[in-house]
C-alpha positions in Angstrom: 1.4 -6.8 -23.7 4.6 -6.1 -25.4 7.9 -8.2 -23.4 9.0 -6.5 -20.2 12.8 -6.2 -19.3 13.5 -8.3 -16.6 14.6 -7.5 -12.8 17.8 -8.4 -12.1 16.6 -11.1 -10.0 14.4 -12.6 -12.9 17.5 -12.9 -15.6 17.6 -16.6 -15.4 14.0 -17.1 -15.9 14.6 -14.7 -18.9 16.7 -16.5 -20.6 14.3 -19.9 -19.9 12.2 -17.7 -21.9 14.2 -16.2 -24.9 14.9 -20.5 -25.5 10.9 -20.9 -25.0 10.4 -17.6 -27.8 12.6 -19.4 -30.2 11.3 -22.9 -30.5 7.8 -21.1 -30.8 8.5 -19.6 -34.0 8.9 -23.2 -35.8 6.0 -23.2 -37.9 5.9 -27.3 -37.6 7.8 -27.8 -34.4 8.7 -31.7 -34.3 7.8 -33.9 -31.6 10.7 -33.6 -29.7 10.7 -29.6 -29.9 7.2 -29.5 -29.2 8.5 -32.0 -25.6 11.1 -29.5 -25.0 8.6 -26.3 -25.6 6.4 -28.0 -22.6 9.6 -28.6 -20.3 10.3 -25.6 -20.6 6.9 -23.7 -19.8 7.1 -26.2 -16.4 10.3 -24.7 -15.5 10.0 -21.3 -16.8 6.6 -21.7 -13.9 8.9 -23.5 -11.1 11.6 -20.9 -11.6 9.7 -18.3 -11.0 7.9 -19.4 -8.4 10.8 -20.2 -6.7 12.0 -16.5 -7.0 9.1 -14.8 -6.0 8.2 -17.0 -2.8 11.4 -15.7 -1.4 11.9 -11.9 -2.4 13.5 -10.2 -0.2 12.2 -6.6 0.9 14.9 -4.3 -1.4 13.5 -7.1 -4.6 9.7 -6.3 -3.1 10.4 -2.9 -3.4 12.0 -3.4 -7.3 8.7 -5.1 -8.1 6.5 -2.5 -6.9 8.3 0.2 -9.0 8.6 -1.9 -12.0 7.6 0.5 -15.0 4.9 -1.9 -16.7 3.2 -2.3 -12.7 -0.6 -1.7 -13.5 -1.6 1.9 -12.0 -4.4 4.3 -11.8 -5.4 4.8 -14.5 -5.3 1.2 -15.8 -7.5 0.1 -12.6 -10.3 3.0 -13.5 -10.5 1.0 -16.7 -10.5 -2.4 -15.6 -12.5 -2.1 -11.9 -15.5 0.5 -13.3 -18.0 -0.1 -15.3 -18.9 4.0 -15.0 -16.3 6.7 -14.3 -16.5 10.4 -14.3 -13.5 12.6 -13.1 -14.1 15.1 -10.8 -11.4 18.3 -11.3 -9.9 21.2 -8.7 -9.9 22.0 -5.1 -11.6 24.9 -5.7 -8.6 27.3 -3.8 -5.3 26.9 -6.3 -5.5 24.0 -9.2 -6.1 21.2 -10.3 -3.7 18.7 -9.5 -2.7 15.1 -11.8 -1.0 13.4 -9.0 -4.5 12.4 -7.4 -7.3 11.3 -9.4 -11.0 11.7 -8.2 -14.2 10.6 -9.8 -17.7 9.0 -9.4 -17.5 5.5 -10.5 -20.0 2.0 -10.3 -18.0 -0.7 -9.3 -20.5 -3.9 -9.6 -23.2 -1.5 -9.7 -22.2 0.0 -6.8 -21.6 3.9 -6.3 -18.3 4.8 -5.0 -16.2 7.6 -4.8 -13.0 7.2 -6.2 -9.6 8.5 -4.9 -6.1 7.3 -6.8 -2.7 8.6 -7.3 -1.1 8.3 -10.5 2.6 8.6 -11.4 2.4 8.5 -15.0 3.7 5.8 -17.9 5.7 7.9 -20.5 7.6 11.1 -19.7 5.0 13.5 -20.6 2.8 11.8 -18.6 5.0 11.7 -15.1 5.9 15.3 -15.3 2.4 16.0 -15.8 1.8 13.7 -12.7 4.6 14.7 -10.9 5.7 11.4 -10.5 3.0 10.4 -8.5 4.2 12.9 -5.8 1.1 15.0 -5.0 1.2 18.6 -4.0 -1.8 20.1 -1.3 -4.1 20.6 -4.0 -4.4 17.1 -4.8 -4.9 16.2 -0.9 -7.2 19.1 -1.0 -8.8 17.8 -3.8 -9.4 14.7 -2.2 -10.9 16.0 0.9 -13.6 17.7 -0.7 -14.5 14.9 -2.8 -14.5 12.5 0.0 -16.6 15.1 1.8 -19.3 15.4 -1.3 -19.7 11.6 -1.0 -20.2 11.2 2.4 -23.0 14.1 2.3 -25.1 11.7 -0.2 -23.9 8.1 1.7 -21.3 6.8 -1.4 -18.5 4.4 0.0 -15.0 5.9 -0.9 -12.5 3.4 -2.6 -8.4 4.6 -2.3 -5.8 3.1 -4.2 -2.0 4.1 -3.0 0.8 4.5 -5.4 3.0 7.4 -4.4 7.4 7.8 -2.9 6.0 10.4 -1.1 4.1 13.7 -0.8 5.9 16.3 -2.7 8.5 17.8 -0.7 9.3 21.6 -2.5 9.2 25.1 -1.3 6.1 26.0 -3.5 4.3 22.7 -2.0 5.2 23.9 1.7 4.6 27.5 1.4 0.7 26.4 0.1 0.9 24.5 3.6 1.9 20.4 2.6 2.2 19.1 6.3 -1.4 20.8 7.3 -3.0 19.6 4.3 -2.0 16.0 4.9 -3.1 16.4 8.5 -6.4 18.3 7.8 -7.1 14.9 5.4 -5.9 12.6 8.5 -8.5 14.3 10.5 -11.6 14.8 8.4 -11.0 11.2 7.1 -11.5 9.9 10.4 -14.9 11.1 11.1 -16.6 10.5 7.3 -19.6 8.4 8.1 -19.2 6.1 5.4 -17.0 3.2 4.5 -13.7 3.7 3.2 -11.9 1.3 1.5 -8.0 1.8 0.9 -5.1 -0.8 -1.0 -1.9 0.4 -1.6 -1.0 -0.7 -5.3 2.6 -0.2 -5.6 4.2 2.8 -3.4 2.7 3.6 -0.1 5.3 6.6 1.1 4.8 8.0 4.2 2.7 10.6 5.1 2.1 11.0 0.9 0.0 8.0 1.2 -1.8 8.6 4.8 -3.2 11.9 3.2 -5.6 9.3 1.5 -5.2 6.4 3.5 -7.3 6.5 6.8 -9.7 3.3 6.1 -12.0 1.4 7.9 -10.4 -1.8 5.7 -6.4 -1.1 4.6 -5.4 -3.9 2.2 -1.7 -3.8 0.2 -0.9 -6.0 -2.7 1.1 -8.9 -2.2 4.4 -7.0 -3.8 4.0 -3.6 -2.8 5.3 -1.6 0.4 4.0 0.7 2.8 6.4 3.0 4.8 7.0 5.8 6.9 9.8 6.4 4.6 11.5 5.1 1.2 14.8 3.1 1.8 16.5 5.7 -0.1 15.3 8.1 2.5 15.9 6.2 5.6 19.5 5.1 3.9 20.4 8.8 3.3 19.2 9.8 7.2 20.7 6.7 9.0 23.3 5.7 6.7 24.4 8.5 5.3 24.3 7.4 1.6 22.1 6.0 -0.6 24.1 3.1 -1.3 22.7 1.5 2.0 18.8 1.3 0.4 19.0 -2.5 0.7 19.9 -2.7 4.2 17.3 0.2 5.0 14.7 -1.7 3.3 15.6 -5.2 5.5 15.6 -2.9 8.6 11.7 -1.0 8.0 9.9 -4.3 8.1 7.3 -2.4 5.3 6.5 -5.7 3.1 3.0 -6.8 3.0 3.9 -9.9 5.5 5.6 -7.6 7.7 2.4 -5.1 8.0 0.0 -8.1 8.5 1.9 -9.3 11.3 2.5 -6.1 13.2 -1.6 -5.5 12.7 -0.3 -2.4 10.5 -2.9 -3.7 7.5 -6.2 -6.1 7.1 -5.4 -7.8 4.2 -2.7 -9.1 1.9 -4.0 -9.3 -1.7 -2.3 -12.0 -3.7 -0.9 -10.6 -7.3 -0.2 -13.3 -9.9 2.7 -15.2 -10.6 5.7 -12.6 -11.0 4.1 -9.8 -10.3 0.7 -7.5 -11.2 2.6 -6.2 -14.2 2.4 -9.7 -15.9 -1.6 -9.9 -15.9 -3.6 -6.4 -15.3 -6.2 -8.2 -15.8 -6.3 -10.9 -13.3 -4.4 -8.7 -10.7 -7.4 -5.9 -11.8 -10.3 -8.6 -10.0 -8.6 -10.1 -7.3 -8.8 -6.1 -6.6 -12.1 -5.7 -7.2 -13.7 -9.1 -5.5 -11.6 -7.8 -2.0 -12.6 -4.0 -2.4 -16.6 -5.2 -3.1 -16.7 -7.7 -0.6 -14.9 -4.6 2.4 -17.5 -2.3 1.1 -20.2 -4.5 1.7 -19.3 -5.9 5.1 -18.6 -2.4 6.0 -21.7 -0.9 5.0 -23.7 -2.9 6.7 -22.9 -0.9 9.9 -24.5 2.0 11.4 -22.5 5.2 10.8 -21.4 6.2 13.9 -20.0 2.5 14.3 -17.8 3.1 11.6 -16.3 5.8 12.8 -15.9 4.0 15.9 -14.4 1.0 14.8 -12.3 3.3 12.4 -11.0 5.6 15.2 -10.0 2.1 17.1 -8.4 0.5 14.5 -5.6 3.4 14.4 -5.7 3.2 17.8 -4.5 -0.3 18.4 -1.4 0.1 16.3 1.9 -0.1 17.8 3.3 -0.6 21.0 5.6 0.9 23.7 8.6 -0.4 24.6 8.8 0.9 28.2 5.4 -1.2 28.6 7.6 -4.1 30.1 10.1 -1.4 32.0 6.8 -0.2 33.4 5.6 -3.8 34.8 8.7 -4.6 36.0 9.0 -1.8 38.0 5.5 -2.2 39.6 6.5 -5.8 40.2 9.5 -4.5 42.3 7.1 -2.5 43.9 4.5 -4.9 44.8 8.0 -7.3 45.6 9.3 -4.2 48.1 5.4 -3.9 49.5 5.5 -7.5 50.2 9.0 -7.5 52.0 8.3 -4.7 54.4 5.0 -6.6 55.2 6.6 -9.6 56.2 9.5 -7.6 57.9 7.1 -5.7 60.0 4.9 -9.1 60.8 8.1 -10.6 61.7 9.0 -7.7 64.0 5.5 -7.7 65.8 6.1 -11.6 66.7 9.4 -11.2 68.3 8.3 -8.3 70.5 
Protein backbone atom coordinates (compact mmCIF):
# COMPACT_ATOMS: atom_id res chain seq x y z
CA UNK A 1 0.00 0.00 0.00
CA UNK A 2 1.37 3.16 -1.07
CA UNK A 3 2.24 5.75 2.32
CA UNK A 4 -0.83 7.25 3.85
CA UNK A 5 -0.86 11.01 5.05
CA UNK A 6 -1.03 11.04 8.61
CA UNK A 7 -3.88 12.33 11.06
CA UNK A 8 -3.04 15.22 12.80
CA UNK A 9 -2.80 13.23 15.83
CA UNK A 10 -0.27 10.72 14.23
CA UNK A 11 2.45 13.61 12.98
CA UNK A 12 5.01 12.62 15.55
CA UNK A 13 4.90 9.02 14.78
CA UNK A 14 5.32 10.25 11.13
CA UNK A 15 8.17 11.78 11.44
CA UNK A 16 9.67 8.53 13.66
CA UNK A 17 8.94 7.17 10.40
CA UNK A 18 10.32 9.43 7.55
CA UNK A 19 13.89 8.88 9.95
CA UNK A 20 12.98 4.96 9.81
CA UNK A 21 12.41 5.43 5.54
CA UNK A 22 15.74 7.01 5.34
CA UNK A 23 18.22 4.73 7.11
CA UNK A 24 16.34 1.93 5.08
CA UNK A 25 17.52 3.01 1.86
CA UNK A 26 21.43 2.36 2.92
CA UNK A 27 22.15 -0.41 0.77
CA UNK A 28 24.94 -1.70 3.59
CA UNK A 29 23.58 -0.02 6.66
CA UNK A 30 26.39 -0.26 9.39
CA UNK A 31 26.06 -1.76 12.64
CA UNK A 32 25.18 1.10 14.47
CA UNK A 33 22.39 2.28 11.72
CA UNK A 34 21.15 -1.04 11.57
CA UNK A 35 20.75 -0.53 16.05
CA UNK A 36 19.20 2.68 15.41
CA UNK A 37 16.72 1.22 12.41
CA UNK A 38 15.49 -1.42 15.34
CA UNK A 39 15.12 1.52 18.00
CA UNK A 40 13.33 3.02 16.03
CA UNK A 41 10.66 0.35 14.74
CA UNK A 42 10.21 -0.24 18.87
CA UNK A 43 9.24 3.29 19.24
CA UNK A 44 7.58 4.01 16.07
CA UNK A 45 5.23 0.62 17.85
CA UNK A 46 5.16 2.32 21.43
CA UNK A 47 4.21 5.67 20.00
CA UNK A 48 1.51 4.57 18.36
CA UNK A 49 0.19 2.50 20.66
CA UNK A 50 0.32 5.05 22.99
CA UNK A 51 -1.96 7.28 20.66
CA UNK A 52 -4.40 4.94 19.77
CA UNK A 53 -5.16 3.51 23.36
CA UNK A 54 -6.31 6.89 24.20
CA UNK A 55 -8.29 8.55 21.15
CA UNK A 56 -10.66 10.54 22.01
CA UNK A 57 -14.25 10.29 20.27
CA UNK A 58 -13.74 13.55 17.53
CA UNK A 59 -9.93 11.46 16.74
CA UNK A 60 -12.29 8.05 16.66
CA UNK A 61 -14.36 9.71 14.35
CA UNK A 62 -11.06 11.08 12.05
CA UNK A 63 -9.97 7.42 11.94
CA UNK A 64 -13.15 6.07 10.73
CA UNK A 65 -13.28 8.56 7.80
CA UNK A 66 -9.73 8.22 6.98
CA UNK A 67 -9.63 7.94 3.03
CA UNK A 68 -7.36 4.72 2.75
CA UNK A 69 -10.10 2.99 5.61
CA UNK A 70 -10.81 -0.48 3.96
CA UNK A 71 -14.60 -0.42 2.51
CA UNK A 72 -17.07 -2.36 0.65
CA UNK A 73 -15.85 -3.24 -1.89
CA UNK A 74 -12.37 -4.13 -0.50
CA UNK A 75 -14.25 -6.59 2.11
CA UNK A 76 -16.22 -8.42 -0.93
CA UNK A 77 -12.75 -9.15 -2.05
CA UNK A 78 -11.06 -10.19 0.89
CA UNK A 79 -14.15 -12.05 3.04
CA UNK A 80 -15.71 -14.10 -0.21
CA UNK A 81 -14.51 -16.69 -1.75
CA UNK A 82 -17.80 -16.38 -4.38
CA UNK A 83 -19.66 -13.06 -5.13
CA UNK A 84 -22.32 -12.23 -7.44
CA UNK A 85 -24.04 -8.72 -7.37
CA UNK A 86 -27.54 -8.56 -7.43
CA UNK A 87 -28.85 -5.08 -9.34
CA UNK A 88 -32.34 -2.79 -8.90
CA UNK A 89 -35.34 -2.53 -6.71
CA UNK A 90 -37.35 -3.30 -9.43
CA UNK A 91 -39.66 0.22 -8.94
CA UNK A 92 -37.08 3.28 -9.87
CA UNK A 93 -33.10 2.26 -10.20
CA UNK A 94 -30.46 0.88 -9.33
CA UNK A 95 -28.72 2.40 -6.69
CA UNK A 96 -24.35 2.32 -5.96
CA UNK A 97 -24.67 3.48 -2.42
CA UNK A 98 -25.82 -0.18 -1.30
CA UNK A 99 -24.29 -3.18 -2.67
CA UNK A 100 -26.15 -6.58 -2.68
CA UNK A 101 -25.04 -9.99 -3.81
CA UNK A 102 -24.89 -13.82 -3.17
CA UNK A 103 -21.57 -14.64 -1.70
CA UNK A 104 -19.74 -18.02 0.20
CA UNK A 105 -18.10 -16.86 3.04
CA UNK A 106 -16.13 -20.21 4.37
CA UNK A 107 -18.35 -22.13 2.22
CA UNK A 108 -21.13 -20.71 3.62
CA UNK A 109 -24.09 -19.03 1.65
CA UNK A 110 -24.97 -15.59 2.69
CA UNK A 111 -26.64 -12.79 1.44
CA UNK A 112 -24.69 -9.82 1.23
CA UNK A 113 -25.78 -6.13 2.05
CA UNK A 114 -22.92 -3.17 2.14
CA UNK A 115 -22.78 0.42 1.61
CA UNK A 116 -20.07 1.89 -0.29
CA UNK A 117 -18.93 5.56 -0.45
CA UNK A 118 -16.48 5.33 -3.09
CA UNK A 119 -12.33 5.80 -3.34
CA UNK A 120 -11.68 8.29 -6.25
CA UNK A 121 -14.13 11.04 -7.28
CA UNK A 122 -15.75 9.26 -9.98
CA UNK A 123 -16.32 6.68 -7.78
CA UNK A 124 -18.13 8.76 -4.69
CA UNK A 125 -20.35 10.64 -7.07
CA UNK A 126 -21.28 7.51 -8.55
CA UNK A 127 -21.80 6.25 -4.84
CA UNK A 128 -23.20 9.19 -3.60
CA UNK A 129 -20.86 9.30 -0.97
CA UNK A 130 -22.04 6.48 0.63
CA UNK A 131 -25.33 8.29 1.29
CA UNK A 132 -28.03 5.99 -0.12
CA UNK A 133 -31.23 7.11 -1.59
CA UNK A 134 -34.83 4.68 -1.14
CA UNK A 135 -33.81 2.59 -3.87
CA UNK A 136 -30.83 1.30 -2.29
CA UNK A 137 -32.89 0.56 1.04
CA UNK A 138 -35.41 -0.80 -1.34
CA UNK A 139 -32.93 -2.77 -2.90
CA UNK A 140 -31.95 -4.22 0.21
CA UNK A 141 -35.28 -5.25 1.34
CA UNK A 142 -36.03 -7.36 -1.46
CA UNK A 143 -32.74 -9.00 -1.42
CA UNK A 144 -32.93 -9.70 2.17
CA UNK A 145 -36.52 -11.00 1.47
CA UNK A 146 -35.16 -13.45 -1.48
CA UNK A 147 -32.77 -14.93 1.00
CA UNK A 148 -34.85 -15.50 3.70
CA UNK A 149 -37.40 -17.36 1.27
CA UNK A 150 -34.53 -20.11 0.52
CA UNK A 151 -32.96 -20.00 4.49
CA UNK A 152 -29.39 -17.91 3.46
CA UNK A 153 -28.01 -15.85 6.65
CA UNK A 154 -27.76 -12.09 5.72
CA UNK A 155 -24.33 -10.48 6.52
CA UNK A 156 -24.45 -6.15 6.71
CA UNK A 157 -21.59 -4.04 6.75
CA UNK A 158 -22.29 -0.15 7.77
CA UNK A 159 -20.35 2.59 6.31
CA UNK A 160 -22.65 5.61 5.58
CA UNK A 161 -22.97 9.89 7.32
CA UNK A 162 -26.28 9.32 6.69
CA UNK A 163 -29.30 8.49 4.44
CA UNK A 164 -29.50 10.92 1.74
CA UNK A 165 -31.30 13.88 2.76
CA UNK A 166 -32.69 15.73 -0.83
CA UNK A 167 -35.97 16.66 -2.20
CA UNK A 168 -35.80 13.93 -5.07
CA UNK A 169 -34.83 11.23 -2.11
CA UNK A 170 -37.93 12.48 0.02
CA UNK A 171 -40.47 12.95 -2.62
CA UNK A 172 -39.66 8.85 -3.66
CA UNK A 173 -40.57 8.45 0.24
CA UNK A 174 -36.78 8.24 2.31
CA UNK A 175 -38.25 8.14 5.95
CA UNK A 176 -40.93 5.21 4.95
CA UNK A 177 -38.42 3.37 3.15
CA UNK A 178 -36.02 3.23 6.06
CA UNK A 179 -38.96 2.33 8.29
CA UNK A 180 -40.53 -0.29 5.91
CA UNK A 181 -36.72 -1.90 6.14
CA UNK A 182 -36.82 -1.47 10.12
CA UNK A 183 -39.94 -3.46 10.03
CA UNK A 184 -39.56 -6.23 7.56
CA UNK A 185 -36.04 -6.74 9.00
CA UNK A 186 -37.39 -7.59 12.26
CA UNK A 187 -39.40 -10.50 11.29
CA UNK A 188 -36.87 -12.28 8.50
CA UNK A 189 -36.58 -15.81 9.86
CA UNK A 190 -33.05 -16.03 9.43
CA UNK A 191 -29.84 -14.80 11.02
CA UNK A 192 -28.61 -11.53 10.39
CA UNK A 193 -25.40 -10.43 10.96
CA UNK A 194 -24.53 -6.58 10.95
CA UNK A 195 -20.80 -4.57 11.79
CA UNK A 196 -20.59 -1.11 11.19
CA UNK A 197 -17.10 -0.56 9.28
CA UNK A 198 -16.50 3.03 9.48
CA UNK A 199 -19.78 5.41 9.50
CA UNK A 200 -22.81 4.21 11.15
CA UNK A 201 -25.28 7.50 10.62
CA UNK A 202 -28.38 7.44 11.96
CA UNK A 203 -31.29 6.23 10.54
CA UNK A 204 -28.89 5.74 7.04
CA UNK A 205 -27.43 2.92 8.78
CA UNK A 206 -30.65 1.29 10.71
CA UNK A 207 -32.23 0.90 7.22
CA UNK A 208 -29.76 -2.13 7.09
CA UNK A 209 -28.90 -2.54 10.51
CA UNK A 210 -31.70 -4.58 12.46
CA UNK A 211 -29.45 -7.78 13.55
CA UNK A 212 -29.76 -10.53 15.73
CA UNK A 213 -25.65 -9.93 16.41
CA UNK A 214 -24.55 -5.92 15.87
CA UNK A 215 -20.79 -5.70 16.06
CA UNK A 216 -18.69 -2.17 15.24
CA UNK A 217 -15.05 -2.02 14.67
CA UNK A 218 -12.86 -0.96 17.23
CA UNK A 219 -12.45 2.71 15.50
CA UNK A 220 -15.65 3.35 14.01
CA UNK A 221 -18.91 5.15 15.29
CA UNK A 222 -22.47 4.55 15.43
CA UNK A 223 -24.87 7.55 15.96
CA UNK A 224 -28.19 8.93 15.77
CA UNK A 225 -26.45 11.81 14.22
CA UNK A 226 -22.83 13.06 12.86
CA UNK A 227 -21.15 15.63 15.29
CA UNK A 228 -21.36 18.04 12.47
CA UNK A 229 -25.07 17.56 12.71
CA UNK A 230 -25.69 17.54 16.33
CA UNK A 231 -22.99 20.71 16.48
CA UNK A 232 -24.97 22.61 13.78
CA UNK A 233 -28.57 21.74 15.81
CA UNK A 234 -27.24 22.29 19.47
CA UNK A 235 -24.45 24.55 18.84
CA UNK A 236 -25.28 26.35 16.26
CA UNK A 237 -22.04 26.00 14.14
CA UNK A 238 -20.06 23.42 13.07
CA UNK A 239 -17.10 24.52 14.75
CA UNK A 240 -18.44 22.75 17.92
CA UNK A 241 -18.03 18.97 16.10
CA UNK A 242 -15.48 18.05 18.82
CA UNK A 243 -17.54 18.77 21.73
CA UNK A 244 -20.73 17.13 19.94
CA UNK A 245 -18.74 14.12 19.46
CA UNK A 246 -17.48 14.00 23.46
CA UNK A 247 -21.24 14.68 24.31
CA UNK A 248 -23.06 11.47 21.91
CA UNK A 249 -21.17 8.77 23.70
CA UNK A 250 -21.17 6.85 19.92
CA UNK A 251 -17.52 5.17 20.18
CA UNK A 252 -17.42 1.46 20.17
CA UNK A 253 -16.75 1.45 24.18
CA UNK A 254 -19.44 3.69 24.65
CA UNK A 255 -22.07 1.36 22.67
CA UNK A 256 -20.79 -1.81 24.48
CA UNK A 257 -21.43 -0.38 27.77
CA UNK A 258 -24.85 1.16 27.23
CA UNK A 259 -25.87 -2.58 25.67
CA UNK A 260 -26.28 -0.49 22.30
CA UNK A 261 -23.96 -3.30 20.39
CA UNK A 262 -22.62 -7.18 21.01
CA UNK A 263 -19.33 -6.88 20.13
CA UNK A 264 -16.30 -4.69 19.69
CA UNK A 265 -14.01 -5.99 16.89
CA UNK A 266 -10.34 -5.08 17.51
CA UNK A 267 -8.62 -3.36 14.18
CA UNK A 268 -4.88 -3.43 14.12
CA UNK A 269 -2.42 -1.22 15.30
CA UNK A 270 -3.40 2.39 13.95
CA UNK A 271 -6.22 1.64 12.37
CA UNK A 272 -7.96 -0.91 9.62
CA UNK A 273 -6.41 1.24 6.90
CA UNK A 274 -2.91 0.07 7.83
CA UNK A 275 -3.60 -3.83 7.13
CA UNK A 276 -6.92 -4.76 4.97
CA UNK A 277 -5.87 -7.77 5.24
CA UNK A 278 -5.63 -8.63 8.91
CA UNK A 279 -8.56 -6.19 9.71
CA UNK A 280 -10.40 -8.23 6.57
CA UNK A 281 -10.32 -11.75 9.06
CA UNK A 282 -10.73 -10.63 12.31
CA UNK A 283 -14.05 -9.63 10.29
CA UNK A 284 -14.67 -12.70 8.95
CA UNK A 285 -13.70 -15.14 12.04
CA UNK A 286 -16.54 -12.82 14.20
CA UNK A 287 -19.12 -12.65 11.33
CA UNK A 288 -18.74 -16.83 10.77
CA UNK A 289 -18.61 -17.63 14.22
CA UNK A 290 -22.39 -15.01 14.85
CA UNK A 291 -23.73 -16.84 11.91
CA UNK A 292 -23.16 -20.07 13.22
CA UNK A 293 -24.24 -19.65 16.82
CA UNK A 294 -27.17 -17.96 15.41
CA UNK A 295 -28.31 -20.46 13.11
CA UNK A 296 -28.40 -22.95 15.33
CA UNK A 297 -31.83 -21.65 16.53
CA UNK A 298 -35.22 -22.33 15.52
CA UNK A 299 -36.68 -19.48 13.39
CA UNK A 300 -39.20 -18.13 15.30
CA UNK A 301 -36.57 -17.84 18.16
CA UNK A 302 -34.73 -15.63 16.20
CA UNK A 303 -37.15 -13.37 15.68
CA UNK A 304 -37.81 -13.54 19.18
CA UNK A 305 -34.59 -13.01 20.62
CA UNK A 306 -34.14 -10.25 17.74
CA UNK A 307 -37.43 -8.35 18.59
CA UNK A 308 -35.98 -8.44 22.48
CA UNK A 309 -32.79 -7.35 21.85
CA UNK A 310 -34.15 -3.83 20.53
CA UNK A 311 -36.35 -4.02 23.08
CA UNK A 312 -33.96 -3.81 25.98
CA UNK A 313 -32.13 -0.76 24.83
CA UNK A 314 -32.30 2.38 26.66
CA UNK A 315 -33.77 3.46 29.67
CA UNK A 316 -36.17 6.15 31.21
CA UNK A 317 -35.21 8.70 33.20
CA UNK A 318 -38.56 9.19 35.14
CA UNK A 319 -38.06 5.33 36.11
CA UNK A 320 -36.44 6.61 39.55
CA UNK A 321 -39.12 9.80 39.73
CA UNK A 322 -41.60 7.00 39.38
CA UNK A 323 -40.23 4.80 42.48
CA UNK A 324 -39.79 7.53 44.45
CA UNK A 325 -43.06 8.59 44.16
CA UNK A 326 -44.58 5.11 44.95
CA UNK A 327 -42.17 5.02 47.89
CA UNK A 328 -43.89 8.26 49.22
CA UNK A 329 -46.96 6.56 48.70
CA UNK A 330 -46.34 3.39 50.40
CA UNK A 331 -44.47 6.03 53.20
CA UNK A 332 -48.01 8.17 53.29
CA UNK A 333 -50.08 4.54 53.42
CA UNK A 334 -47.93 3.59 56.24
CA UNK A 335 -48.34 6.95 58.26
CA UNK A 336 -52.11 7.08 58.07
CA UNK A 337 -52.00 3.35 59.22
CA UNK A 338 -50.16 4.06 62.34
CA UNK A 339 -52.13 7.34 62.85
CA UNK A 340 -55.39 5.63 62.68
CA UNK A 341 -53.94 2.60 65.08
CA UNK A 342 -52.84 5.24 67.29
CA UNK A 343 -56.23 6.92 67.37
CA UNK A 344 -58.16 3.57 67.96
CA UNK A 345 -55.90 3.00 71.30
CA UNK A 346 -56.50 6.27 72.81
CA UNK A 347 -60.23 6.06 72.43
Amino acid sequence: MSEMAPLPFEREVHKLEQQLAEFEKNEKPSANIKQAMRSLRVEIKRKRREIFDNLDAWQIVRVARHEDRPQTSDYIELLFDEFVELHGDKAFGDDRAIVTGFAKMDGRKVLFVGQQKGRNLAERTECNYGCAHPEGYRKALSKMQMAAKYGVPIVCLIDTPGAYPGIGAEERGQAYTIALNLREMSQLKVPIVCAVIGEGGSGGALGIGIGDHVSVLQFAYYSVISPEGCAGILWKHVRFAEEAAKALKFTSKNLLEMGIIDEVIPEPLGGAHRDHRAMADTLKASLVSAIDRISKLPPDQIIEERYERFRRMGFFEEAAAAQASEQSTEDDTAHEEKMATAGSKSE
